[in-house]
N, C-alpha and C positions, 0 to 999 in steps of 0.2 A: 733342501736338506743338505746337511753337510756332517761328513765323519770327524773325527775327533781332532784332526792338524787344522781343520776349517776349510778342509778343498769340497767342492761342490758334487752333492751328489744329483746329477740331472734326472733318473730315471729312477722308477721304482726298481728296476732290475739291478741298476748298480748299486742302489741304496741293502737291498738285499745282499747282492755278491758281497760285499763290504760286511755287513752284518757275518755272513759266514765265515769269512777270512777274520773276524777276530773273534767270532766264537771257537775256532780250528786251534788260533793263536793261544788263547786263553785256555782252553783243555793242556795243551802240554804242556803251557806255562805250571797248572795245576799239580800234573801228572809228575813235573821235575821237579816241584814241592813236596809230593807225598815220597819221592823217590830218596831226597835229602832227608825227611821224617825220618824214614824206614833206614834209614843208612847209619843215620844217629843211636834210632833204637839200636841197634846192633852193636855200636861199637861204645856207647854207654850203659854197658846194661845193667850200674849201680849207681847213676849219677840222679842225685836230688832233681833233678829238671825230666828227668824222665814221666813223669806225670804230665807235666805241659807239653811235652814233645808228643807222648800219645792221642792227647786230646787234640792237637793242631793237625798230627796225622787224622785222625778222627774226622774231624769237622772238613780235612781237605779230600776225601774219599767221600764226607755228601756231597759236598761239590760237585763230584765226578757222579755222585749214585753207585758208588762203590760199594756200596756198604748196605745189601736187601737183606739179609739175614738176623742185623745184628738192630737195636732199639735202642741202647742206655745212650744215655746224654753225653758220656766223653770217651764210650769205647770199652766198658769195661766187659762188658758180655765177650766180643771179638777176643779181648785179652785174654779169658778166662778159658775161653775154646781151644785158641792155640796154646 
């Protein structure tokens, strides 16, 4: 096995440790995408792209499982709540 630079993973333990360190990685990577969304909405809150900025926040909070309350397709329910 080998992780994604091509270095060799010898053991199922490393193969795993590995797996976890870029599941860790990818979460905040995530987290400081929905951070940047949310930062946007804010400071555009009449801007035409505002509709794609919600749904990319949207879709980056399933990612995370952010989002157990809410069901519509690009976030409008959550919208509508707050």
């Amino acid at each position: 096995m080998a992780d994604e630079d091509g270095e060799a993973l010898h053991t199922v333990a490393e193969a795993l440790q590995r797996a976890e360190e870029l599941c860790a990685e990818a979460e905040t990577r995530l987290q400081t995408a929905r951070d940047i969304y949310r930062q946007l909405l804010e400071r555009l809150p009449e801007s035409h792209d505002r509709g794609q900025i919600a749904r990319r926040a949207w879709e980056t909070d399933g990612r995370l499982q952010a989002r157990p309350l809410y069901f519509s397709e690009a976030g409008q329910d959550r919208f509508l709540d707050e």
